[in-house]
MIMARGU-171698 format. One line per field, with one value per residue (C-alpha): residue number from 1; residue in one letter; x, y, z. Coordinates in pm, 1 decimal, padded with zeros to 6 digits, always signed. Layout:
<atoms>
num	NUM_...
residu	a_...
x	X_...
y	Y_...
z	Z_...
</atoms>
This chain:
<atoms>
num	1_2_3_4_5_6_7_8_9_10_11_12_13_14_15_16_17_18_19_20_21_22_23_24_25_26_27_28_29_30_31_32_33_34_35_36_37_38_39_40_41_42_43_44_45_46_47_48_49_50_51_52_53_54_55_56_57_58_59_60_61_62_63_64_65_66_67_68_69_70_71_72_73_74_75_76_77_78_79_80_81_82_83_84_85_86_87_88_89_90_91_92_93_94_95_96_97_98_99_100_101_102_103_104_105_106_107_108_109_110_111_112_113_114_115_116_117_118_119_120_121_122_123_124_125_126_127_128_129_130_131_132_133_134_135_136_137_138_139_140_141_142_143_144_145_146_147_148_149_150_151_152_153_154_155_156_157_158_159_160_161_162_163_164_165_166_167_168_169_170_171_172_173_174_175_176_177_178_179_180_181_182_183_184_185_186_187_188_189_190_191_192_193_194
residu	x_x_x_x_x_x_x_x_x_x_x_x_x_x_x_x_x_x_x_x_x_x_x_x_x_x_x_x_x_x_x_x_x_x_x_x_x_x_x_x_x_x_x_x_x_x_x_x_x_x_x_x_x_x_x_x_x_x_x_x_x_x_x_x_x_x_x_x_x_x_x_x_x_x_x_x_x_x_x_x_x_x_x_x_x_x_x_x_x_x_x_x_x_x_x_x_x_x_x_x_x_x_x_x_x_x_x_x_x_x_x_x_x_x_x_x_x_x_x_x_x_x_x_x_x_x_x_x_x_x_x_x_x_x_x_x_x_x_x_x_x_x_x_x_x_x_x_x_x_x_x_x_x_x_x_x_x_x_x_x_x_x_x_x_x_x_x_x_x_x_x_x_x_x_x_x_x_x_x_x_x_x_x_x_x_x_x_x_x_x_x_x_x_x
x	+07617.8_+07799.7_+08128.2_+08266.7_+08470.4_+08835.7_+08881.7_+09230.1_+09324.9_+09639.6_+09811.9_+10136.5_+10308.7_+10127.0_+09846.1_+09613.9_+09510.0_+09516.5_+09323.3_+09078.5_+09086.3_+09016.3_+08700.5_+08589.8_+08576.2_+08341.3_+08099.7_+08019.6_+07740.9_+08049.1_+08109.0_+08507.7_+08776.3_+09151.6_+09354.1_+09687.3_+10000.5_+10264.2_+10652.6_+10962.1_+11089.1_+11102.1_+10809.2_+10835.9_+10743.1_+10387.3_+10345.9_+10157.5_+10150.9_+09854.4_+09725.9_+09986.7_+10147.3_+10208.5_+10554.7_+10725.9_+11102.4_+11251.7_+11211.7_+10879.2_+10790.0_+11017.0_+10833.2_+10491.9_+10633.5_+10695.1_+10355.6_+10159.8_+09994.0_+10043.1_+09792.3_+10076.0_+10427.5_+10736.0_+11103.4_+11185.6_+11518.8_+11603.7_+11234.3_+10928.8_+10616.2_+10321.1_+09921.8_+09849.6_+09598.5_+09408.7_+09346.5_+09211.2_+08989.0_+08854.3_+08731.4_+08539.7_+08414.8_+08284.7_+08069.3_+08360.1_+08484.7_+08811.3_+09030.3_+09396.3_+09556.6_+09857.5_+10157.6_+10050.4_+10319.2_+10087.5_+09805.4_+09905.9_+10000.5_+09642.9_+09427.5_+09660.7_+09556.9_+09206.6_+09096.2_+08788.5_+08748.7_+08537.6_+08761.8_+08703.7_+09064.0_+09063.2_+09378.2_+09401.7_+09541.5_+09625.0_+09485.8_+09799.6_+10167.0_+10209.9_+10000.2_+10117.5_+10471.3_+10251.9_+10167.6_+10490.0_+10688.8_+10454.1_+10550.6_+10880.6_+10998.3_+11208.6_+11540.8_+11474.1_+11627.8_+11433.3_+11151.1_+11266.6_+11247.1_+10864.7_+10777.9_+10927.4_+10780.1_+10462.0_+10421.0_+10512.8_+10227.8_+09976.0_+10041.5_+09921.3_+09636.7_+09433.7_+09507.8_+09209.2_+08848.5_+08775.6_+09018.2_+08907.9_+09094.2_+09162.2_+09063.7_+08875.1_+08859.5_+08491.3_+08451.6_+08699.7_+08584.8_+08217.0_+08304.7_+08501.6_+08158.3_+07988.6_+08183.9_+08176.7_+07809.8_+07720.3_+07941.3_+07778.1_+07453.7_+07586.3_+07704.8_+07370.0_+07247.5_+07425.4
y	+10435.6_+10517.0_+10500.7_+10201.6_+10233.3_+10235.0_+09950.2_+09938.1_+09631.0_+09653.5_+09481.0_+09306.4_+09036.4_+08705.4_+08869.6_+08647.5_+08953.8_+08749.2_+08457.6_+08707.0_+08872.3_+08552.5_+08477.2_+08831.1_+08769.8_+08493.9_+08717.4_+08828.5_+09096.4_+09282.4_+09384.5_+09382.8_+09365.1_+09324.1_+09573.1_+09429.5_+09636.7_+09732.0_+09676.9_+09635.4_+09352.4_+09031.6_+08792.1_+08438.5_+08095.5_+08115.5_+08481.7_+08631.0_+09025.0_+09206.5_+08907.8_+08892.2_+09231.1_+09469.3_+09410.8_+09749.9_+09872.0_+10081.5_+10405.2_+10326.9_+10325.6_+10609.8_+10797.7_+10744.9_+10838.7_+11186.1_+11188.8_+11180.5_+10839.7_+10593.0_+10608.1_+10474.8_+10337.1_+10204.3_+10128.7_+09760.2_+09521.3_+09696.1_+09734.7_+09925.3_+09846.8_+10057.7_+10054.4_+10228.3_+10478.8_+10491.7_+10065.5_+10138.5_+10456.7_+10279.0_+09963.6_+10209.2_+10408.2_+10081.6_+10065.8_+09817.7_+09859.1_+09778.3_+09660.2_+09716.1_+09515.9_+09681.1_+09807.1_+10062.5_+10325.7_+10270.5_+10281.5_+10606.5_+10756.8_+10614.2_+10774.6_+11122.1_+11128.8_+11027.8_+11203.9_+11371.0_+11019.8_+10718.8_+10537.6_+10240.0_+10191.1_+09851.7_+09738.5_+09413.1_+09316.5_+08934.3_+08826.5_+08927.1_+08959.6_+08652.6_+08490.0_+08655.6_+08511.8_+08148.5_+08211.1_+08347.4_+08052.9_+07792.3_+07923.2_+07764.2_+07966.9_+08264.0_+08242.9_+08351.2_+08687.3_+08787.9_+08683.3_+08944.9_+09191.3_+09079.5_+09118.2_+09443.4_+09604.5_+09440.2_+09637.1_+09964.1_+09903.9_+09818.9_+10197.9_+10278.6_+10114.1_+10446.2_+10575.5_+10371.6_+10394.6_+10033.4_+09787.0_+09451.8_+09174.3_+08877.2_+08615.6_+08374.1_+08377.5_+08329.0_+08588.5_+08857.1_+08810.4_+08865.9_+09164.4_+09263.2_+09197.6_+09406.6_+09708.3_+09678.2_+09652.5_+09904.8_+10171.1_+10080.8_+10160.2_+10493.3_+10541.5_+10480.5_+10733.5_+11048.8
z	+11656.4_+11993.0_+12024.6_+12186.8_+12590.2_+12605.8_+12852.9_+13075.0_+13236.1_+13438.8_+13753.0_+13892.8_+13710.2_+13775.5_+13927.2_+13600.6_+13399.2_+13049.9_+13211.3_+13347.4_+12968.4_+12816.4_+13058.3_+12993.0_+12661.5_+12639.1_+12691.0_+12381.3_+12515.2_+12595.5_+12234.3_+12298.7_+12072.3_+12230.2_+12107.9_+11917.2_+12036.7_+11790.5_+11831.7_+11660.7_+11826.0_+11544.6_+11543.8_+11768.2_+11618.5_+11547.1_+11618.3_+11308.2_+11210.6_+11228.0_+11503.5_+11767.5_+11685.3_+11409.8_+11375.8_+11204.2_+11189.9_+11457.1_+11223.5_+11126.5_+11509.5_+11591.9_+11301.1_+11481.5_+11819.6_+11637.3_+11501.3_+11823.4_+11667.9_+11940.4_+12255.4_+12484.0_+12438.9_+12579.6_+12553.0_+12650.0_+12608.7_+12317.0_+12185.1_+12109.4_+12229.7_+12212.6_+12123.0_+11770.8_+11808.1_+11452.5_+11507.0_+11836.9_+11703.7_+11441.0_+11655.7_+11874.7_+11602.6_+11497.9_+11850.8_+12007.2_+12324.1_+12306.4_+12587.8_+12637.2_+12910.3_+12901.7_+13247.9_+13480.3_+13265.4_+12948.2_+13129.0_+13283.0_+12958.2_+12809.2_+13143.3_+13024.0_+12706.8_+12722.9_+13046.9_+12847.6_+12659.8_+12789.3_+12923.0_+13176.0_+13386.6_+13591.5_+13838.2_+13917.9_+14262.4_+14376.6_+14736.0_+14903.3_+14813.0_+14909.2_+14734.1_+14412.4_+14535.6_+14491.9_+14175.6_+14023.3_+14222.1_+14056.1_+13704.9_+13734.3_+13455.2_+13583.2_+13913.8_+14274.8_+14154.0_+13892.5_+14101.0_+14344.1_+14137.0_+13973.2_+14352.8_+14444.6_+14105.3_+14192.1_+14507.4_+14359.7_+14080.1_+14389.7_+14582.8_+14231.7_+14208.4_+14339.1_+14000.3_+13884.5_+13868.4_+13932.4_+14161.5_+14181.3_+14337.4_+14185.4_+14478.5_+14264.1_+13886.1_+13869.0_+14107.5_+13927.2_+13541.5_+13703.6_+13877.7_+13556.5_+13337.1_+13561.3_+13538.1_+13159.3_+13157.1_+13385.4_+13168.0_+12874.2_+13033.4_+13126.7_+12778.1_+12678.1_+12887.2_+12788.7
</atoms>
């Protein structure tokens, strides 16, 4: 059995890259799996361990840190969050490809370490700035400031996007989680291949 892509999804805030993942993911000729990230911040509500996260202690991930066992991680309002790399290496030793959809930092630090590895690294980019302005704005859920700052970070991660393999601009959903499909499909065939 082959082993399965390493599939990075990354752009701006509000740019739709779960919506996209979702679409993506109906089709199941794709053989993904989403990769759960681990952190040590405490669960929400309905958030469930092992489904939403792996939620561990602080030393726990600290200890992994040391142990060169996460593919990517970061430091966030007083958390850990990161992507476990023995979950991730045994869905693609299983013939998944698994797909991360994670900030351009971890998807830096994931394109790093896996440079030899077949990985498939994707950036997302909204129609225009303004546009992604739109779609933050109709969220309702965050003041003009913080907004401000979702914006000005956005266009940093954009001047980055040349980082990746694949950019593919999110214009029309349809039109996105196609070109998305296509990518997918067209590295499995070259997988096939070698």
């Amino acid at each position: 059995m082959k082993k399965g892509l390493l599939i990075v999804l990354s752009g701006p805030s509000g740019v739709g890259k779960g919506t996209v993942r979702k679409k993506v993911f109906k089709d199941e000729s794709l053989n993904l799996a989403y990769s759960i990230s681990m952190t040590t911040r405490q669960p929400r509500n309905m958030e469930q361990d092992g489904v939403d996260y792996f939620f561990v202690s602080q030393d726990k991930f600290k200890e992994m840190i040391k142990e060169n066992k996460l593919l990517e991680y970061t430091y966030f309002v007083g958390n850990y969050y990161g992507t476990p790399l023995e979950y991730v290496e045994k869905l693609r030793n299983e013939g998944k490809n698994v797909f991360l959809e994670i900030e351009v930092e971890g998807a830096k630090q994931v394109m790093e370490r896996c440079k030899n590895d077949d990985v498939v690294s994707i950036f997302l980019i909204p129609p225009s700035l303004e546009e992604l302005e739109r779609r933050i704005r109709g969220r309702k859920s965050e003041p003009d400031n913080i907004i401000q700052e979702r914006l000005a970070k956005a266009q940093k991660e954009i001047n980055l996007s040349s980082n990746y393999q694949y950019v593919v601009k999110n214009d029309k959903l349809a039109d996105a989680t196609k070109r998305i499909s296509q990518i997918i499909k067209k590295r499995m065939e070259m997988q096939k291949d070698i």
